[in-house]
Every structure is written in C-alpha cells, then in structure tokens.
PyMOL Python script that loads the backbone (N, CA, C, O; Angstrom):
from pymol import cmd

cmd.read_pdbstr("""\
ATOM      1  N   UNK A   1     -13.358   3.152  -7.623  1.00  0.00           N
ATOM      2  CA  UNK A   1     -12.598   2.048  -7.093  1.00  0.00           C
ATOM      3  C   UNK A   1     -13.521   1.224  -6.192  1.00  0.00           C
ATOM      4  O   UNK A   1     -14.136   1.824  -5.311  1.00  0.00           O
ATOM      5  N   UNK A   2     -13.658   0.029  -6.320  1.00  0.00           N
ATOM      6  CA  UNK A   2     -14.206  -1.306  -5.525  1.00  0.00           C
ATOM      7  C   UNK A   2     -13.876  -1.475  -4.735  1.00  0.00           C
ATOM      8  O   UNK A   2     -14.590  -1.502  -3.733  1.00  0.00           O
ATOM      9  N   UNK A   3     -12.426  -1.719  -4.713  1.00  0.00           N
ATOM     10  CA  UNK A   3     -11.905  -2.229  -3.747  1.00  0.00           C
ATOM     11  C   UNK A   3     -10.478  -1.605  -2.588  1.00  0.00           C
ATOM     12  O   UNK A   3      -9.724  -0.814  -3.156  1.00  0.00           O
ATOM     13  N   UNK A   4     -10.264  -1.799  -1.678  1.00  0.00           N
ATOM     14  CA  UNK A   4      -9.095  -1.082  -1.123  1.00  0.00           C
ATOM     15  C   UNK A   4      -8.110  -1.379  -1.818  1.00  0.00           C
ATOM     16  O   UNK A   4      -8.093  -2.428  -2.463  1.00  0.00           O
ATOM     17  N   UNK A   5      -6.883  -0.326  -1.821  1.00  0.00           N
ATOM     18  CA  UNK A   5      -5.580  -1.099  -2.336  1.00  0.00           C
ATOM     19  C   UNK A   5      -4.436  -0.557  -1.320  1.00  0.00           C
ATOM     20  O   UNK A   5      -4.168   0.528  -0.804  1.00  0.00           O
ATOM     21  N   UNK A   6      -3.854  -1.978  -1.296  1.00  0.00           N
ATOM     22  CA  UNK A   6      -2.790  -1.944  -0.132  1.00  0.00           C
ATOM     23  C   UNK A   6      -0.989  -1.646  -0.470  1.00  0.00           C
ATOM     24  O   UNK A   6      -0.170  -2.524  -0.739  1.00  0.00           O
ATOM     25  N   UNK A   7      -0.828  -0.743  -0.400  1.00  0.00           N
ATOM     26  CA  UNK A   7       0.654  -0.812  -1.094  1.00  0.00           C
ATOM     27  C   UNK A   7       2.073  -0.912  -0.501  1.00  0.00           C
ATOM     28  O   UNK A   7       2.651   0.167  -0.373  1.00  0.00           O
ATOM     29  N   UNK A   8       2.609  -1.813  -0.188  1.00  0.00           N
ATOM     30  CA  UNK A   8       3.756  -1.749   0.688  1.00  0.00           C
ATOM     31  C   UNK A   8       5.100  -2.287  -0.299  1.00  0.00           C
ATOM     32  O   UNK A   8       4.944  -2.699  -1.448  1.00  0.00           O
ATOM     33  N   UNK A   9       6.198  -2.207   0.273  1.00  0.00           N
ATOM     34  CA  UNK A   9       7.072  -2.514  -0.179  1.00  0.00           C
ATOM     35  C   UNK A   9       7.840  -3.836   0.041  1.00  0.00           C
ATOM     36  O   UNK A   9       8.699  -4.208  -0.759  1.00  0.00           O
ATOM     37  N   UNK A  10       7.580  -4.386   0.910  1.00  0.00           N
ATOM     38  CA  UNK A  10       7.966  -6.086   0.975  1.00  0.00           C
ATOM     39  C   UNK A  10       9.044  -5.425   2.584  1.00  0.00           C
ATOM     40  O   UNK A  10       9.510  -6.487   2.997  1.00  0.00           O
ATOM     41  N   UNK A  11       9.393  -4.684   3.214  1.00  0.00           N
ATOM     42  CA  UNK A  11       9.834  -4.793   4.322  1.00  0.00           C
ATOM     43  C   UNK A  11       9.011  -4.912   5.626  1.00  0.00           C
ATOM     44  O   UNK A  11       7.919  -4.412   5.895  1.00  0.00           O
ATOM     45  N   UNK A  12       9.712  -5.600   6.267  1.00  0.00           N
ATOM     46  CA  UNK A  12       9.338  -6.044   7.684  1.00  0.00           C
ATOM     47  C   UNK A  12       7.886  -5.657   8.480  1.00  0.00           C
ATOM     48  O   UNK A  12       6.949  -6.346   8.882  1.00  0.00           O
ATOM     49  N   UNK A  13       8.271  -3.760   8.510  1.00  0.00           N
ATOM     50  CA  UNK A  13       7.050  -2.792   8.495  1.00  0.00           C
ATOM     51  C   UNK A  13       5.946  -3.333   7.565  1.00  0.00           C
ATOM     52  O   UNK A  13       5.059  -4.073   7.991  1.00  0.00           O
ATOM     53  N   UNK A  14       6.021  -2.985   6.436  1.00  0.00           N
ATOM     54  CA  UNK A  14       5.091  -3.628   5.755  1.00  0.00           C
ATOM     55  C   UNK A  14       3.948  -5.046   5.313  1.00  0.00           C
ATOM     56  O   UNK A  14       2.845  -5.038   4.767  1.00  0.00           O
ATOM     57  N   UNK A  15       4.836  -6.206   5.852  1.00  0.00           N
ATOM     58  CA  UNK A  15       4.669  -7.288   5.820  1.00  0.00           C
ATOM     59  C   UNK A  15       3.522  -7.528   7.189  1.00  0.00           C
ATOM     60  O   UNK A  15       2.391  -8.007   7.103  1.00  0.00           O
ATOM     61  N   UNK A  16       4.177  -7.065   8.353  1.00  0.00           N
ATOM     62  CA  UNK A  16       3.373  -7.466   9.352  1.00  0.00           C
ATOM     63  C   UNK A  16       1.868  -6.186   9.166  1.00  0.00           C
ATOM     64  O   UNK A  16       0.739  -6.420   9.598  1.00  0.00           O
ATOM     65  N   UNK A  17       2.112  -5.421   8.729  1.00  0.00           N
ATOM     66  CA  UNK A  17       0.903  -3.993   8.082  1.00  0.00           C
ATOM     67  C   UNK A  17      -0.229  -4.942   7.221  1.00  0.00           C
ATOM     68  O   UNK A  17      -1.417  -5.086   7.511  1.00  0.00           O
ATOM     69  N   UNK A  18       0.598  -5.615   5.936  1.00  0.00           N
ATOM     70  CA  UNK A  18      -0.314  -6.356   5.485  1.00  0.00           C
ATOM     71  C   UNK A  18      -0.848  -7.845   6.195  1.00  0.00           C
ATOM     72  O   UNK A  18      -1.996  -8.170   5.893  1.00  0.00           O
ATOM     73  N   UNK A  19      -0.327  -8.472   6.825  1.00  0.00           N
ATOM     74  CA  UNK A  19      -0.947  -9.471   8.023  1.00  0.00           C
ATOM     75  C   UNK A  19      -2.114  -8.916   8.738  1.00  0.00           C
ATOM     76  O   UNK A  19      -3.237  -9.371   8.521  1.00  0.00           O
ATOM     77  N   UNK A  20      -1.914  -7.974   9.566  1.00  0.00           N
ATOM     78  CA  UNK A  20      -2.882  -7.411   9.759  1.00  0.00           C
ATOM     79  C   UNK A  20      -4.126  -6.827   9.544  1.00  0.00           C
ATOM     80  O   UNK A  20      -5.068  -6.835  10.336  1.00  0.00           O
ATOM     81  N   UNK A  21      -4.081  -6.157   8.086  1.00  0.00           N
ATOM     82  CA  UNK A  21      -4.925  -5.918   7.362  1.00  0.00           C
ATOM     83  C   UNK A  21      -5.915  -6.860   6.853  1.00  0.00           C
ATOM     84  O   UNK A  21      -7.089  -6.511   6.728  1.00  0.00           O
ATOM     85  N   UNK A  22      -5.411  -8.332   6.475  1.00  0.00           N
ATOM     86  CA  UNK A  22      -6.002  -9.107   5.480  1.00  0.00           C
ATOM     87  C   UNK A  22      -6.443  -9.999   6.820  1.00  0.00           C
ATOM     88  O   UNK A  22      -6.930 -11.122   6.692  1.00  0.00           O
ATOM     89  N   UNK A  23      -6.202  -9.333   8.207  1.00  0.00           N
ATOM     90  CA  UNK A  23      -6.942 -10.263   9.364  1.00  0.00           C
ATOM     91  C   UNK A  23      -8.217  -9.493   9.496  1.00  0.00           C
ATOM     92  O   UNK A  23      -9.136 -10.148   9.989  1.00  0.00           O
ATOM     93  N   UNK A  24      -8.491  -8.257   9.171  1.00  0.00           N
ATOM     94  CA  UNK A  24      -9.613  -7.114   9.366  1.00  0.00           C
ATOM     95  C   UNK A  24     -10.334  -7.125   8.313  1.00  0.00           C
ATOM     96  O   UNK A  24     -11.559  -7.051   8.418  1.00  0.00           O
ATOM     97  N   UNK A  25      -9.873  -7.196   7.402  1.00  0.00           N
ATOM     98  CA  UNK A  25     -10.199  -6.547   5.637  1.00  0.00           C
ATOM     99  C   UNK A  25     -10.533  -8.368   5.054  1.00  0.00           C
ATOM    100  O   UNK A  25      -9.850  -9.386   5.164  1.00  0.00           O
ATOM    101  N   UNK A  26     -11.943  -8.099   4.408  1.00  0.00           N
ATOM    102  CA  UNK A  26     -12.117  -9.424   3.490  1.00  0.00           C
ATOM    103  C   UNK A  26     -10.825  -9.908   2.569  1.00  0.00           C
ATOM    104  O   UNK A  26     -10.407  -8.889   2.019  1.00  0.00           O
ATOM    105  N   UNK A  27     -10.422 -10.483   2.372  1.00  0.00           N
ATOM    106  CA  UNK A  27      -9.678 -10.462   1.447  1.00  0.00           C
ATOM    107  C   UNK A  27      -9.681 -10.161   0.013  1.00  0.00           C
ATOM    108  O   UNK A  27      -8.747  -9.621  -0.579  1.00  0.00           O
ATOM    109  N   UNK A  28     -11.143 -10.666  -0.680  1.00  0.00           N
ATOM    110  CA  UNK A  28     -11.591 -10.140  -1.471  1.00  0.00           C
ATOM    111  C   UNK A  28     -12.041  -8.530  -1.838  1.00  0.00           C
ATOM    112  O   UNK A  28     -12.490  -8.229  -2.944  1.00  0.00           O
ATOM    113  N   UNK A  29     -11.861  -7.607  -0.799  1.00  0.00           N
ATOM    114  CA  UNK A  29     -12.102  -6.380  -0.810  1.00  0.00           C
ATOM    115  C   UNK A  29     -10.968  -5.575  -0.803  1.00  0.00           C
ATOM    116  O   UNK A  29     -11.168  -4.360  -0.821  1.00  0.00           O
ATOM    117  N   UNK A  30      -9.338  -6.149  -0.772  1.00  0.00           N
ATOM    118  CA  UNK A  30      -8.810  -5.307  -1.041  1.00  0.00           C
ATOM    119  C   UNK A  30      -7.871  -6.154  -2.135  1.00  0.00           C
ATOM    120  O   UNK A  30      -8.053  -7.334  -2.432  1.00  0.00           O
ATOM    121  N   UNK A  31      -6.838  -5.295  -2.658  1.00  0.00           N
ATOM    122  CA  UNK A  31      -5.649  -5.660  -3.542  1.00  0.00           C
ATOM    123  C   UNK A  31      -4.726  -4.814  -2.566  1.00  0.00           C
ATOM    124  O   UNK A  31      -4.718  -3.674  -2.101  1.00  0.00           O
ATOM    125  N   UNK A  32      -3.790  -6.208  -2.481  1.00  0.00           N
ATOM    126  CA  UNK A  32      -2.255  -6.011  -2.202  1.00  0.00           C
ATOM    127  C   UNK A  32      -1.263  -5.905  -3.284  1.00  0.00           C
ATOM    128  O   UNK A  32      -0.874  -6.840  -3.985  1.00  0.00           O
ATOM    129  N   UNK A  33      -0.905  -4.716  -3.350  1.00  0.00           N
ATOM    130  CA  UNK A  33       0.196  -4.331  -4.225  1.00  0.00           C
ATOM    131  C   UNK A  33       1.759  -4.335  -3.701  1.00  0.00           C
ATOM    132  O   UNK A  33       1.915  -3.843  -2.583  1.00  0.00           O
ATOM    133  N   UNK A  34       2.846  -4.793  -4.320  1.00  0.00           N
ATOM    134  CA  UNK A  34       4.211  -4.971  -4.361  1.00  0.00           C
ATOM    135  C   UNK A  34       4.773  -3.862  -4.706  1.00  0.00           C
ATOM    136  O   UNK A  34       4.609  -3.847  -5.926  1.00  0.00           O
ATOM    137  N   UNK A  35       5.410  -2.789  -4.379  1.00  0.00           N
ATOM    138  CA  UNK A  35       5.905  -1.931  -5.066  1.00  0.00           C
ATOM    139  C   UNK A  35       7.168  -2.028  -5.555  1.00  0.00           C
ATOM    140  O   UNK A  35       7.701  -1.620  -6.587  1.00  0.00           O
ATOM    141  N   UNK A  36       7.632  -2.795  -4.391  1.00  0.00           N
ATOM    142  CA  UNK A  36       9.366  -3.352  -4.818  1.00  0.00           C
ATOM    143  C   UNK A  36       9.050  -4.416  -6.307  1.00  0.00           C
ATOM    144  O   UNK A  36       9.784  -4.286  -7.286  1.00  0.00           O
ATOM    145  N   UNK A  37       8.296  -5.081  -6.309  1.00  0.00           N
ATOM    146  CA  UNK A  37       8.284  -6.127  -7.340  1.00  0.00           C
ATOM    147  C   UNK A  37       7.805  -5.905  -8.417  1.00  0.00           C
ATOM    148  O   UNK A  37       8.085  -6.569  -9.416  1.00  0.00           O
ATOM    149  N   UNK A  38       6.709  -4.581  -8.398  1.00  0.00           N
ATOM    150  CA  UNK A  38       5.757  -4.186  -9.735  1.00  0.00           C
ATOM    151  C   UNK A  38       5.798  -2.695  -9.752  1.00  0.00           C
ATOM    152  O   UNK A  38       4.750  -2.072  -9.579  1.00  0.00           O
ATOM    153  N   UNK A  39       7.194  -1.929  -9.994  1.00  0.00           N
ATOM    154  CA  UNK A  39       7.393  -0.819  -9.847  1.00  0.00           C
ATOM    155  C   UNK A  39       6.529  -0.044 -10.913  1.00  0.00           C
ATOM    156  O   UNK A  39       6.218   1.086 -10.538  1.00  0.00           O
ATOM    157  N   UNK A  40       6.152  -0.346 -11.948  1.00  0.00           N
ATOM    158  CA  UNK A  40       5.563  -0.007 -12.703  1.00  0.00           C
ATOM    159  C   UNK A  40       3.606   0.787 -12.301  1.00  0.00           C
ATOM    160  O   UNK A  40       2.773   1.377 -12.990  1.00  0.00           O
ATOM    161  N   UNK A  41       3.681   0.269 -10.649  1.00  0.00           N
ATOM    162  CA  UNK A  41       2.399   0.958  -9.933  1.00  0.00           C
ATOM    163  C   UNK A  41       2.676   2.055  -9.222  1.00  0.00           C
ATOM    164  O   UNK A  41       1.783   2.709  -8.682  1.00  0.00           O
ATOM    165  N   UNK A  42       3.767   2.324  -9.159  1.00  0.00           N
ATOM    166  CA  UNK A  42       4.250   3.368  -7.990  1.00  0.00           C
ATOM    167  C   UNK A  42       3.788   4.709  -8.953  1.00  0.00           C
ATOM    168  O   UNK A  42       3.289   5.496  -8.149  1.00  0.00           O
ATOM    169  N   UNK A  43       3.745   5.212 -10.093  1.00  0.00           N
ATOM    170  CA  UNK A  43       2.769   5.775 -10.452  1.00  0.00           C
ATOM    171  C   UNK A  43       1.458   6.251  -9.701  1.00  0.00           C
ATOM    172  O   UNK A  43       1.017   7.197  -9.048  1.00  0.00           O
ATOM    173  N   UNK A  44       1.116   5.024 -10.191  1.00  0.00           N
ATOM    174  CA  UNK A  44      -0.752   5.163  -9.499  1.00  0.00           C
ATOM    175  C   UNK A  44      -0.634   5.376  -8.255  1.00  0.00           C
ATOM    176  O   UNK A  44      -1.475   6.089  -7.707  1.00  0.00           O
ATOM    177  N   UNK A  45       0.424   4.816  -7.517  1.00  0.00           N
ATOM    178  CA  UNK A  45       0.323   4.964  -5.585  1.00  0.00           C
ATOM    179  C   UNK A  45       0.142   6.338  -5.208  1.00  0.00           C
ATOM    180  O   UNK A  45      -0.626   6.790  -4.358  1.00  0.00           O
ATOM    181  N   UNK A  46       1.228   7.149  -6.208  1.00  0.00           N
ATOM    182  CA  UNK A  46       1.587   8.730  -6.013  1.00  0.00           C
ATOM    183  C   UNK A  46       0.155   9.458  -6.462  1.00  0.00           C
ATOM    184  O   UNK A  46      -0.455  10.224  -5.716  1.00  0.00           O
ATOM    185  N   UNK A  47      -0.202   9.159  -7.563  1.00  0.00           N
ATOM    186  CA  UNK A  47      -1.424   9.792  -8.095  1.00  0.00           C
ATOM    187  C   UNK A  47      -2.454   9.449  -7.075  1.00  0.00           C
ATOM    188  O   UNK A  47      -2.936  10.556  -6.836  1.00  0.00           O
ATOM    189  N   UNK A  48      -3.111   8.550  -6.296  1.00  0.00           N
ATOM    190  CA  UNK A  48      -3.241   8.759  -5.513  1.00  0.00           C
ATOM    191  C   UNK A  48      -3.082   9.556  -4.397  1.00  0.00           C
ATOM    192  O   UNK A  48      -4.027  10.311  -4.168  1.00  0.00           O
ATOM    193  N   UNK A  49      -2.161   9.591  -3.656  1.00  0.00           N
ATOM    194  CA  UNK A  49      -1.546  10.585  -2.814  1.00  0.00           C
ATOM    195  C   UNK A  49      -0.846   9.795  -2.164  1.00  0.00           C
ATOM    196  O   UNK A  49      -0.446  10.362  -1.147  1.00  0.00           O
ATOM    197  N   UNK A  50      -0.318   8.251  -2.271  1.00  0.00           N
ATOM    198  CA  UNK A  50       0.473   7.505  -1.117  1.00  0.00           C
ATOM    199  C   UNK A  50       2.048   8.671  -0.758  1.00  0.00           C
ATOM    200  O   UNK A  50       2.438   9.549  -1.528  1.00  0.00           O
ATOM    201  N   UNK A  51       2.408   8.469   0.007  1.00  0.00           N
ATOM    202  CA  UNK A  51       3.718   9.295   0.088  1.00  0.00           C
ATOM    203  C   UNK A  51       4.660   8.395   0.769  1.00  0.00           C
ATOM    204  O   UNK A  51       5.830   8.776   0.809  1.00  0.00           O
ATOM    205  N   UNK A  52       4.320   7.115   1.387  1.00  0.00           N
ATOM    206  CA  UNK A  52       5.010   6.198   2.058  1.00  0.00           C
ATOM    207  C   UNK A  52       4.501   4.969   2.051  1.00  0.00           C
ATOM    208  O   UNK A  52       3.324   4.894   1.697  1.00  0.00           O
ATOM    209  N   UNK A  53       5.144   3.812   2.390  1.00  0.00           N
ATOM    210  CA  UNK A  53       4.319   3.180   2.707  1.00  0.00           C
ATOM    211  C   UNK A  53       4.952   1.845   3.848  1.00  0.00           C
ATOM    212  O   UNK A  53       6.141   1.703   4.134  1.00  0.00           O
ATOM    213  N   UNK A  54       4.291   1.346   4.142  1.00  0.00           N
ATOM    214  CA  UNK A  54       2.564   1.109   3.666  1.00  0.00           C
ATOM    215  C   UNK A  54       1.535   1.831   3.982  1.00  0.00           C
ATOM    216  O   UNK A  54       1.490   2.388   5.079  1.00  0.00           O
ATOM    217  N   UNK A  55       0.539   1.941   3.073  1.00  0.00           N
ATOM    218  CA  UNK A  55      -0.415   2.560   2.779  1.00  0.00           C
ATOM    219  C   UNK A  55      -1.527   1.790   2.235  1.00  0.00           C
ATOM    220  O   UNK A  55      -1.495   0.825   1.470  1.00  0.00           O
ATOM    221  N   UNK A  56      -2.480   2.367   2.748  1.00  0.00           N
ATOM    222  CA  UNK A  56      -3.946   1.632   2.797  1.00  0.00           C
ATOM    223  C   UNK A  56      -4.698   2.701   2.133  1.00  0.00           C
ATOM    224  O   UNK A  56      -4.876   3.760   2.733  1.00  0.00           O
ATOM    225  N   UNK A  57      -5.300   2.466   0.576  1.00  0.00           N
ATOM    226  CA  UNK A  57      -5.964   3.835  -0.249  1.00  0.00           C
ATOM    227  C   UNK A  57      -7.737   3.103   0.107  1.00  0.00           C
ATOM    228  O   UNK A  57      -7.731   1.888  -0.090  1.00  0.00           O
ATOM    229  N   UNK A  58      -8.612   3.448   0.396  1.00  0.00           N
ATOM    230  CA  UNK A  58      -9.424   3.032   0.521  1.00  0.00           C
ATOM    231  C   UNK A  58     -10.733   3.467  -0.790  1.00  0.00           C
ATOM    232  O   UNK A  58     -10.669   4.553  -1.366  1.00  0.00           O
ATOM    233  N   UNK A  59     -11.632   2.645  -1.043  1.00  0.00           N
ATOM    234  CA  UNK A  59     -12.466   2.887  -1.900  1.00  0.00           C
ATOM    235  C   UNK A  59     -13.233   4.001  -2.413  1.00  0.00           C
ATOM    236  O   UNK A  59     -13.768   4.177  -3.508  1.00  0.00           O
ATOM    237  N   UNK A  60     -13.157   4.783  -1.266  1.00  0.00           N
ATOM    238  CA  UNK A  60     -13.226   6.204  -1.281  1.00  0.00           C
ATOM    239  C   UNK A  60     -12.233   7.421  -2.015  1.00  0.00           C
ATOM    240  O   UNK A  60     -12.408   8.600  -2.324  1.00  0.00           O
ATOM    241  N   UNK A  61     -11.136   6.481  -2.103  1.00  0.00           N
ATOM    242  CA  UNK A  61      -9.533   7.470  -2.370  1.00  0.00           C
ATOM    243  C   UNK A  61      -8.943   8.149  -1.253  1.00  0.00           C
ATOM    244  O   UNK A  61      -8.204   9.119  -1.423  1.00  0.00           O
ATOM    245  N   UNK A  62      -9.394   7.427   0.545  1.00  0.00           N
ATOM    246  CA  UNK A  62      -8.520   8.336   1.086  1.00  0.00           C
ATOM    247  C   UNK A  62      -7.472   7.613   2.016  1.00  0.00           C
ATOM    248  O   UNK A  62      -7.824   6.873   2.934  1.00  0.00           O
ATOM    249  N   UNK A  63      -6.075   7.901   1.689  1.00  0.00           N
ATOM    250  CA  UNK A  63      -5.143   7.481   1.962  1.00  0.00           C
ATOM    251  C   UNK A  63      -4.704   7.329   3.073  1.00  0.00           C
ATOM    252  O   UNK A  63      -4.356   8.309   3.732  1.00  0.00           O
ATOM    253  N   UNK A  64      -4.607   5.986   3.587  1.00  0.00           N
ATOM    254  CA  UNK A  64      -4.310   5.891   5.456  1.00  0.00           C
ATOM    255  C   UNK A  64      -3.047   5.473   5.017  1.00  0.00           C
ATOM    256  O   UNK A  64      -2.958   4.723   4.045  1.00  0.00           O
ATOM    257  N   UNK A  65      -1.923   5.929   5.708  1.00  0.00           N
ATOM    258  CA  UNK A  65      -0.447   5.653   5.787  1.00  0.00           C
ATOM    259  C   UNK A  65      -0.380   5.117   7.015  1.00  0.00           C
ATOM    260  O   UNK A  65      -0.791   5.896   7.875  1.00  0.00           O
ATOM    261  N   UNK A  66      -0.014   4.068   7.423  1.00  0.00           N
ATOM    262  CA  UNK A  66       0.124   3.196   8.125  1.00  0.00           C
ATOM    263  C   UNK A  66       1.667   2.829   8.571  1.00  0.00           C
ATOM    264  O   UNK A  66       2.408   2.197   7.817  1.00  0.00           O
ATOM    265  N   UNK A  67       2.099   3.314   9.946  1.00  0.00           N
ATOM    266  CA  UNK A  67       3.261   3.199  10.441  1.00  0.00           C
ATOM    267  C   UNK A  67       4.237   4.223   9.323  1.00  0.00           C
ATOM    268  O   UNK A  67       3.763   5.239   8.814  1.00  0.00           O
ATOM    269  N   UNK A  68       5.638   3.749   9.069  1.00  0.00           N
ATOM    270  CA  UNK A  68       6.463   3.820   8.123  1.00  0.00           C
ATOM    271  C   UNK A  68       7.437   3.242   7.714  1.00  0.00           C
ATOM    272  O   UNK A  68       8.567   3.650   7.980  1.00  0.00           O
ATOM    273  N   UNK A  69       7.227   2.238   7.027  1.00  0.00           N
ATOM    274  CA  UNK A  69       8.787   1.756   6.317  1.00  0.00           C
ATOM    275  C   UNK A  69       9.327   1.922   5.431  1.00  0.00           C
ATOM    276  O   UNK A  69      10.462   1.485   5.240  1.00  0.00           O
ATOM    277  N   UNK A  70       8.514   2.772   4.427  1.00  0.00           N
ATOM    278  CA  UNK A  70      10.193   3.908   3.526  1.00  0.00           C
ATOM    279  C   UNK A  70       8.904   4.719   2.732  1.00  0.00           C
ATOM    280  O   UNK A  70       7.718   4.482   2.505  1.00  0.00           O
ATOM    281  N   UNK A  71       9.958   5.912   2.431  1.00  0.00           N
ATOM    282  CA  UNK A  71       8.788   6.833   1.623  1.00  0.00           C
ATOM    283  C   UNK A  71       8.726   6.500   0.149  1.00  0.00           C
ATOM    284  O   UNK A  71       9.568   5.807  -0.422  1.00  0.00           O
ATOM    285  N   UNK A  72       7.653   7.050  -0.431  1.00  0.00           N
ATOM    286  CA  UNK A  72       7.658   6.465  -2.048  1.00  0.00           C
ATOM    287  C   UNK A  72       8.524   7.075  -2.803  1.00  0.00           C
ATOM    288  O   UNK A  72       8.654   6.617  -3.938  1.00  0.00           O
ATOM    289  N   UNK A  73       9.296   8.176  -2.439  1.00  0.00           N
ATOM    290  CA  UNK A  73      10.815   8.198  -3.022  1.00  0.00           C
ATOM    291  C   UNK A  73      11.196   7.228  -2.954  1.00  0.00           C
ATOM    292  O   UNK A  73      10.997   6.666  -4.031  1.00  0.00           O
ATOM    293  N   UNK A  74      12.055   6.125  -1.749  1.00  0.00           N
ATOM    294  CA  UNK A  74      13.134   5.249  -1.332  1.00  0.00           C
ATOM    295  C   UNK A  74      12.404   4.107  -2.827  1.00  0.00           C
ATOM    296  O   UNK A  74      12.929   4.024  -3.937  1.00  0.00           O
ATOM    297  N   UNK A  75      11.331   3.494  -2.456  1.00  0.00           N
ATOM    298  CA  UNK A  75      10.965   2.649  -3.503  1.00  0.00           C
ATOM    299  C   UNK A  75      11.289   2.926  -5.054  1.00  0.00           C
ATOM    300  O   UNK A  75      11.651   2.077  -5.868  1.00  0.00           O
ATOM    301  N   UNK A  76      11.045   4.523  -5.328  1.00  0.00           N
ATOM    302  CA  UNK A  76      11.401   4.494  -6.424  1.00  0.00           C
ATOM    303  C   UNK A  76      12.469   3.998  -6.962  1.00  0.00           C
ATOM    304  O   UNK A  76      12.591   3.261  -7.940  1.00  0.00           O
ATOM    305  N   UNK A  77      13.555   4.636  -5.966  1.00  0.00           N
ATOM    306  CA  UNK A  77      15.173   3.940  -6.119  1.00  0.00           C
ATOM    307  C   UNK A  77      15.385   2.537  -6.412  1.00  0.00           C
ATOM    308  O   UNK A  77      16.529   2.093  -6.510  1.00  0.00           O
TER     309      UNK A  77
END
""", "prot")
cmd.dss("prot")
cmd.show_as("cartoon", "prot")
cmd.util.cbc("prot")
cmd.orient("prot")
C-alpha cells in the first residue's frame, strides 16, 4: 500500500477526524473512504483490522482508530 487510507462513516466524529487529517496528511498520500456510501469497502476495512471508525490504516497496515463514532458492525447495518 502507497498510500494511507482513511475510513469513516460520514458522522460528525468522523467528518471533523477527516478535517483534521487532510490538515496533517498530504492529500495526495492518503484515500478517504465512505463507508456509509461505498459499503462494498467495509470488507477491506475489516481485513485490514479497522474495528471502528474512523480509522486511519497507514502504509504500513497499522491501524490507528481514531476517537469513535460507530463500530464496523453499526456501518454494516
């Protein structure tokens, strides 16, 4: 992996998680992922190891969970 990937779910928690991030983080160095909108990644989040999010997987593969605004169960729903 190249680049970080950022995975949140579009709530409040999350939103200001990714503001933050893309004030630190090139923008070009990471991908922001939707989980509410592109459920079809929540897969890969888990295979990873996300368990909540938002979550910050870094290029390395290691998973910073950041605050909490719902676990990757709730999204699945």
């Amino acid at each position: 992996m190249s680049k970080s990937i950022f995975y949140h779910a579009g709530c409040s928690v999350c939103v200001s998680a990714e503001q933050g991030l893309l004030n630190l983080i090139e923008p070009s160095k990471i991908e922001v992922v939707h989980l509410g909108e592109n459920k079809a990644r929540i897969a890969e989040a888990e295979t990873s190891g996300v368990k909540s999010v938002p979550a910050l997987v870094t290029p390395e593969g290691h998973v910073l969970h950041i605050n909490f605004g719902a676990s990757i169960e709730d999204v699945k729903g």
